[in-house]
MIFIDREN-395439 format. One record per atom (N, C-alpha, C): x, y, z. Coordinates in pm, whole numbers, plus 50000, padded with zeros to 5 digits. Example, Ala and Ser with C-alpha at 12.3 -4.5 7.8 and 13.67 -1.06 7.14 Angstrom:
2
513194943150780512304955050780513204967050780512854977550708513674989450714512905000350787
This chain:
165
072087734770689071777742270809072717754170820072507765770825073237777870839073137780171007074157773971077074697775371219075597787171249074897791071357075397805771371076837809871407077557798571491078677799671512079637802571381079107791971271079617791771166079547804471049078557811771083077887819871007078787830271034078817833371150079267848671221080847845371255081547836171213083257836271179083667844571153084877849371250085697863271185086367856771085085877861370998086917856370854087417865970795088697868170740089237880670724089577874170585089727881170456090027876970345091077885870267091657878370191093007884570139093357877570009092877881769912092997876869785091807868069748092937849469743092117840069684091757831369847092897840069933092827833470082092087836770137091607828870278091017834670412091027830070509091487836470593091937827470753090547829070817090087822970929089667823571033090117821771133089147830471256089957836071401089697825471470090547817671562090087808171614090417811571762090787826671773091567828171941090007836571973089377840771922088227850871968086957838772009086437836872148085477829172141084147831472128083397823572113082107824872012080827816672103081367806772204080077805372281080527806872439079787811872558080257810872688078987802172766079127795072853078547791772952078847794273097078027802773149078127807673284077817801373392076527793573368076037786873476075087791773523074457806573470073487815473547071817810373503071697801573352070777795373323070087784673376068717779273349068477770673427068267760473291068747747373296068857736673190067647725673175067127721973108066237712173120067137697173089066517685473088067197674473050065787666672977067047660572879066537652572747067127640572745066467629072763067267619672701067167608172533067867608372512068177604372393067677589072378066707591472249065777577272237066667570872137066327556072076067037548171976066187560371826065597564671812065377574871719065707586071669066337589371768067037602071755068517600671785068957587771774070607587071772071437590971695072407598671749073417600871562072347615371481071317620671553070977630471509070607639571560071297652371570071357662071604070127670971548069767668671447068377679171408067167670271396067037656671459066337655471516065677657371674067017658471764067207662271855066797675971900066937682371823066197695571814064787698471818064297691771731063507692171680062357686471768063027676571891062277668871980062177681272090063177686472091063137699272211062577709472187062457716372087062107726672039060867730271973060887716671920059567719071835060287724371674059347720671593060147722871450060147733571408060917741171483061287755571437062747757871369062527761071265063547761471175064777772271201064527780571290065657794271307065967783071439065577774671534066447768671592067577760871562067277756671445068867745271372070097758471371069577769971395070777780971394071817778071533071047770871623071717770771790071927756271781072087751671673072557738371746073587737171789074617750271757076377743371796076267746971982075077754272014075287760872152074737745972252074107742772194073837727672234074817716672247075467717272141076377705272119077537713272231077977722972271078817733772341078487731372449077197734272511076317726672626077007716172671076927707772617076597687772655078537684472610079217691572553080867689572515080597680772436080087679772342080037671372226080547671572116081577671572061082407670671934081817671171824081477654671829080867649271687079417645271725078117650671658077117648271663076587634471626077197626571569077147612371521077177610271680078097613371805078567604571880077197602472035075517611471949074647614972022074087598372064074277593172151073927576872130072567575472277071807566372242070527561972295070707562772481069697568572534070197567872678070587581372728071417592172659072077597872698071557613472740071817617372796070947628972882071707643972852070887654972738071397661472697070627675372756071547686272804070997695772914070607710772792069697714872797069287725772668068847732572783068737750072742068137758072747066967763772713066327772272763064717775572759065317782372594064187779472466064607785072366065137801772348064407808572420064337819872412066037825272530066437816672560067927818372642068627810572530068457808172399069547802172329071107812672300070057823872324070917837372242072167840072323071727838072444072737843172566074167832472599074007818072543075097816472505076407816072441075507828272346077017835772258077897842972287079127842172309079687856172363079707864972256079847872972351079767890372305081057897872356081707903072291083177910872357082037927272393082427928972519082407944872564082727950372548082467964272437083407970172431083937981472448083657983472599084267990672686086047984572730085587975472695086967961872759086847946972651088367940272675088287930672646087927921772727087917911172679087757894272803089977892272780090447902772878091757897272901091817884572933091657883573027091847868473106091377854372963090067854572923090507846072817091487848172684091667861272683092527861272536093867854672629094117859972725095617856072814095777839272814094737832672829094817819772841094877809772707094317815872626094187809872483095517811572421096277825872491097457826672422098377818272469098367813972624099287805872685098997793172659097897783272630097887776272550098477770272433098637779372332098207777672181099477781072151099877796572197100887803972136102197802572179102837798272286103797796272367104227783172367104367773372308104637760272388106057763672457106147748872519106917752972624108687748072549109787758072533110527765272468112017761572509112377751172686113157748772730113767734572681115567736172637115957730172624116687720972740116677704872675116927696872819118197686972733119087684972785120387677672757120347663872820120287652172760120237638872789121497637072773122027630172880123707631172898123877615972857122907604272857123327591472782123457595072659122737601472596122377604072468123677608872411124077621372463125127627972385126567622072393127107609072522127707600872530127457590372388126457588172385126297575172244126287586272150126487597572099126547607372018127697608871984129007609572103129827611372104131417598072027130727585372087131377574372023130707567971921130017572671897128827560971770129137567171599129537559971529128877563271405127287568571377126747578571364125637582871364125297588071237124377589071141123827598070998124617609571036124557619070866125317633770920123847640071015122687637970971121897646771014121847644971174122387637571232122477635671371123907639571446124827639171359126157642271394125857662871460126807662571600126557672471673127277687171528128207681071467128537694771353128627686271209127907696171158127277692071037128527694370933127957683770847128577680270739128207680170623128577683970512128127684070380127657672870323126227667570241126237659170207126797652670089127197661070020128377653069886129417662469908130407651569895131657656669861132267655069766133117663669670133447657069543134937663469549135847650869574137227654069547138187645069508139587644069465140777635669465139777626069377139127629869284138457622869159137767611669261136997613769370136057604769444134997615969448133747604469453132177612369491132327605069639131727613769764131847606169889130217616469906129067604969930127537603370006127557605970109126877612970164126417614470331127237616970410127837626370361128657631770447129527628270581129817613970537130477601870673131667601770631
């Protein structure tokens, strides 16, 4: 299935490498659509292009929108489509409008701002556990825990001395 989300990846390439963009987003839901509901028979469990296929009718340029579906309903893993379950789609011809599109008159600040505070920032503050550095302070501890570091071999006075203790 050639899925469009997948298709249209900013992939930038550089040699034998290639990253993809994962801060630029690729589907939006507004809320301005109107959704139908489906629910999920013991036949169509665990399958996503059958699922389609029940909604849509077997149109083959639809398996292109399935990720806007699965995006729809917050669905991860398409295996996890199980009997019973009530999945909200769009009129086919509104599949398109769940893609975002950057303006480009402007960016979408506000989501690049949030994806960055997310992702890019964790949070950076150091915190001092005062039991801790007390049992730090009297304990035999590894060198790698000792507050000033120590060499791990030492070689002198015709002795080899390990771990730097």
């Amino acid at each position: 299935m050639d899925i469009t989300s997948l298709s249209e990846a900013l992939i930038e390439y550089r040699g034998n490498n290639a990253t993809v963009d994962l801060f630029t987003p690729t589907l939006a839901f507004d809320g301005k659509y109107e959704l139908g509901k489906y629910v999920v028979t013991e036949l169509v469990e665990g399958r996503v292009d059958l699922l389609i296929e029940d909604i849509y009718g077997a149109d083959n340029y639809v398996y292109a929108d399935i990720d806007v579906i699965l995006y729809i309903n917050n669905i991860d893993n398409p295996l996890s489509i199980v009997k019973d379950m009530t999945i909200l789609y769009p009129r086919k011809d509104n599949l398109v409008n769940f893609r975002w599109t950057p303006n480009n008159d402007q960016t979408d600040v506000a989501a690049t701002d949030r994806v960055t505070k997310k992702l890019m920032y964790p949070n950076k503050t150091k915190t001092n556990d005062p039991n801790r550095n007390k049992h730090l302070s009297s304990a035999a501890v590894p060198p790698t825990v000792n507050t000033n570091s120590k060499p791990p071999v030492v070689v002198g006075d015709g002795k080899i001395i390990i771990g730097g203790i």
